[in-house]
N, C-alpha and C positions, 0 to 999 in steps of 0.2 A: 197546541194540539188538543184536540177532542179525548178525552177521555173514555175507553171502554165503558157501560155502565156496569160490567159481571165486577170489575174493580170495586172493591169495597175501602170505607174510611178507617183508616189508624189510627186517627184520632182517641184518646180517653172517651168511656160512655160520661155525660155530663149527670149529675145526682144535682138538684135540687132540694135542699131542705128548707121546708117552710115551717119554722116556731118563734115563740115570741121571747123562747127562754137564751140569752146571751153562752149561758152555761153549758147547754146541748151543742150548740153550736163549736162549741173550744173542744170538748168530748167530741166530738164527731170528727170534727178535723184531726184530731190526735191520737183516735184509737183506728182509723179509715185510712191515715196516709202513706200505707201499705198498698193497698189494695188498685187496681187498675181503673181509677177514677177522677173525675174532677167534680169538687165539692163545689155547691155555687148556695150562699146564703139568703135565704129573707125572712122578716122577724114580723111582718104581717102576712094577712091573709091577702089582703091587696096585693101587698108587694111580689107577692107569690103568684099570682094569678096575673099578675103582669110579666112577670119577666116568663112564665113559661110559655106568654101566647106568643113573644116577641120569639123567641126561642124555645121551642118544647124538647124538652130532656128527656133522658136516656131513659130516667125512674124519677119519681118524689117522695119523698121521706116527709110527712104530714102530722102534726102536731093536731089534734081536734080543740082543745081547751086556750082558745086566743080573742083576745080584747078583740072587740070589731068585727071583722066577718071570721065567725070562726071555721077550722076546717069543716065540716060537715057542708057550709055554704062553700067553702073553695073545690072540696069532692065533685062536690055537683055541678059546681060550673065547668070546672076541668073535663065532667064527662059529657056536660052538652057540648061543648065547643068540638065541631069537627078535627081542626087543630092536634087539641089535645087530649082527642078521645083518648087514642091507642097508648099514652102514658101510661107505664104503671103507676100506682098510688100506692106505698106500704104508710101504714098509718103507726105513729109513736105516740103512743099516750096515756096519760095518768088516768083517764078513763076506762073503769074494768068492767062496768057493768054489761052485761052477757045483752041487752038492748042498744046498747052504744057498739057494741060490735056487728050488728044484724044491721043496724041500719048504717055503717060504714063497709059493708061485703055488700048493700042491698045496692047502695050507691055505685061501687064499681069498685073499690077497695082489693087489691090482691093478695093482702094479708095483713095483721093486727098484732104489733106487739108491744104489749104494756109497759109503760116504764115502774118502778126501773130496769133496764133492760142487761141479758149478758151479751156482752159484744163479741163472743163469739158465734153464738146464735144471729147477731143480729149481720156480721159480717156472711154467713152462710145465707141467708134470705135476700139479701139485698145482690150477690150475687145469681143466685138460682133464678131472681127476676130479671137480672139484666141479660142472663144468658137467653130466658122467653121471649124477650125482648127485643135482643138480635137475632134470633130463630125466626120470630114471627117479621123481621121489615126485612131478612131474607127470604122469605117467602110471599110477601107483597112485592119485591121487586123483581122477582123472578117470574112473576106474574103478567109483570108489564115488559117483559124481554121477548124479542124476538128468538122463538129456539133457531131458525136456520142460520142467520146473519147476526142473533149478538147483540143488533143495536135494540133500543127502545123500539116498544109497538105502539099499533094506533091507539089504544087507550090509554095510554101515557101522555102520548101527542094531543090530543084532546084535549087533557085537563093541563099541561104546562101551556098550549096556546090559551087557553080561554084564561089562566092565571097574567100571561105576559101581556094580552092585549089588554088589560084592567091596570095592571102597574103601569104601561107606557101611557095611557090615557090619564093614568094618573096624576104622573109625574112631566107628563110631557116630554118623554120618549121616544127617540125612535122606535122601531119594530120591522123586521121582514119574516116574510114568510118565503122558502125556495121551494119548488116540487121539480124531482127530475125523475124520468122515464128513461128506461134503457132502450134506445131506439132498435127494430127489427129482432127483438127480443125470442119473439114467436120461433124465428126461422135458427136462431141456437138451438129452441129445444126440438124440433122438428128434424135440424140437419147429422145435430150431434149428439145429442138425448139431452134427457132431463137430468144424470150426473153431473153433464154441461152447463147446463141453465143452472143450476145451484150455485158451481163454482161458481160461475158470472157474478150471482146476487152476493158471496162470499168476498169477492175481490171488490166489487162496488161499493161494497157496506165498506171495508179493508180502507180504501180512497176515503171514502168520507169521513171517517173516523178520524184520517192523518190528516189530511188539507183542510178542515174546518178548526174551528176556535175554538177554546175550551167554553167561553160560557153559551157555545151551538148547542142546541137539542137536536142529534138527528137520529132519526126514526125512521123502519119502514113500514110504508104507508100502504102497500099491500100487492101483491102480484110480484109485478117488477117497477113500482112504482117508491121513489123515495122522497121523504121530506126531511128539510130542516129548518128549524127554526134561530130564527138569528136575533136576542137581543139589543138593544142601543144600537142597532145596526139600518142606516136609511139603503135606499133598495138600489143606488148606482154602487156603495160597497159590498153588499147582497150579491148585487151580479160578477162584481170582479172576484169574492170568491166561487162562486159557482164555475166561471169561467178557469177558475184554477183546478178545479174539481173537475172539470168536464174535459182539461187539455191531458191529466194525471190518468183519467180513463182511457183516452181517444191512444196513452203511450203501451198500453199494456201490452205485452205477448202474452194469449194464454198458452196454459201448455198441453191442453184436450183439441187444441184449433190453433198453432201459432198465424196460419196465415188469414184468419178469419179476423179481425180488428170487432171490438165492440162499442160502441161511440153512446153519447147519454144524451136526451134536451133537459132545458130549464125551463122553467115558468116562474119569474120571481113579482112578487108585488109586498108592497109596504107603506110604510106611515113614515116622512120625514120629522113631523111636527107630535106624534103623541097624539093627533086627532083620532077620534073615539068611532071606531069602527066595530061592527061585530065581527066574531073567529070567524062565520062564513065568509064574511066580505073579503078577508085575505087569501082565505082558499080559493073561493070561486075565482079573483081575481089571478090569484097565480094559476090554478089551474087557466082561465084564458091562455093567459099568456105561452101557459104549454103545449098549448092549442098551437099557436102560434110560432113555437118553434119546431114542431111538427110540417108544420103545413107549407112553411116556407124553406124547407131542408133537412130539418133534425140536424143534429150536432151544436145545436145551438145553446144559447142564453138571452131573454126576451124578459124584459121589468115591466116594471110599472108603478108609481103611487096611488093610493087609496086615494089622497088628494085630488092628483089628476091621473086618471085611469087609462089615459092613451099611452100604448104601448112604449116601449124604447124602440132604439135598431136594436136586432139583434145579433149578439156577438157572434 
């Protein structure tokens, strides 16, 4: 089942510390394994700059004084890389000079403290950042929520389609993309108000949320208009869930209209093979095909490959 996105991870925030000293490292782990954390090591600059693009962490704990690229070069690439702008950086190190500090705050630095350090202090800072930390990717992800229905909104849907079509091209992946419309939508809010029309988009969002897959991205796409986005998924399993989705709507009794039925179309298209399509070409292509389950009945589900673009039947 799809996950809510208001749900948040349980998971430990992940700490990276990048120094060269074996020593910090045994210290860190031993005065920290308190604390609601996971320590993750590396003893270069490199090594550190790699592992946090593969995975960017909660916070990094940054050593400036290391053989090879030292921190000041890992600062600053951490804070070009889109990636890993939003990391904090708290910087540890035997550099005290009052210019080694200015140009590690000028960089992006959240805070500087010199060794040797007390670790109580240094436990109260490293906190205080991860709490900013979870504050601020609360507040980015609430940003990309839909306030009426919950799910993700279109600027979410944007940038995880334009992410998934590049990895499945990548990798040679499949890829779908679903758009459903709530058929005769207008004439809910017209017959029974617009308290009505909200429920609908409430119970709709409700559906898709349960009858789709956990690695689904669904989103509304705007109005009464919904999309999902479906993973490793070619576009004949695409429509059988949609068609799950679309039979879970077509059951409902509301309870502002039990005897008024609310029914949804599809419009699915995709990639069997990974072949290198742009975002539009999946939208436009499904939106067709929505077209088309409009136009020959509603209540439908209507595919199609980016491959080959001639439609399915429609379920």
């Amino acid at each position: 089942m799809n996950a809510d996105p208001i749900h948040t991870d349980d998971s430990k925030p992940q700490v990276l510390v990048i120094d060269d000293s074996p020593d910090v490292h045994r210290l860190l782990a031993a005065r920290l394994k308190r604390e609601e954390l996971e320590l993750v090591d590396a003893s270069t600059g490199d090594e550190g700059l790699s592992m946090a693009k593969a995975r960017p962490p909660a916070l990094v704990l940054l050593d400036l004084d290391m053989p090879g690229t030292d921190g000041f070069q890992v600062l600053r690439q951490l804070k070009d890389d889109a990636a890993t702008h939003p990391v904090p950086v708290i910087v540890l190190s035997g550099l005290a000079s009052m210019q080694d500090k200015i140009t590690a705050f000028e960089l992006g630095a959240v805070d500087y403290i010199t060794k040797p350090f007390e670790f109580s202090e240094l436990r109260v800072r490293i906190r205080s950042a991860l709490r900013v930390h979870r504050l601020l990717q609360l507040l980015a992800t609430r940003a990309q929520l839909d306030g009426l229905t919950g799910l993700w909104n279109r600027a979410h849907f944007d940038q995880r389609l334009a992410e998934e079509v590049s990895k499945a091209a990548r990798h040679n992946r499949p890829l779908s993309v679903a758009i459903a419309d709530c058929d005769h939508f207008k004439s809910v809010n017209d017959t029974f108000g617009h308290p009505a029309g909200d429920a609908v988009l409430q119970g709709v969002a409700k559906v898709l949320r349960r009858e789709s897959r956990t690695s689904d991205v669904v989103c509304r796409y705007g109005g009464e208009e919904f999309v999902v986005l479906m993973p490793e998924t070619a576009p004949q399993d695409a429509a059988a869930v949609c068609d799950r989705i679309r039979l879970a709507v077509e059951g409902i009794a509301w309870p502002r209209h039990p005897e008024h039925r609310v029914t949804i179309s599809f419009g699915v298209a995709g990639t069997e093979t990974g072949k290198s399509a742009s975002p539009e070409a999946f939208i436009e292509s499904a939106d067709r095909n929505l077209y088309m389950s409009k136009r020959t009945g509603r209540n439908k589900v209507t595919s199609s490959t980016i491959d080959h673009p001639r439609p399915a039947a429609a379920a």
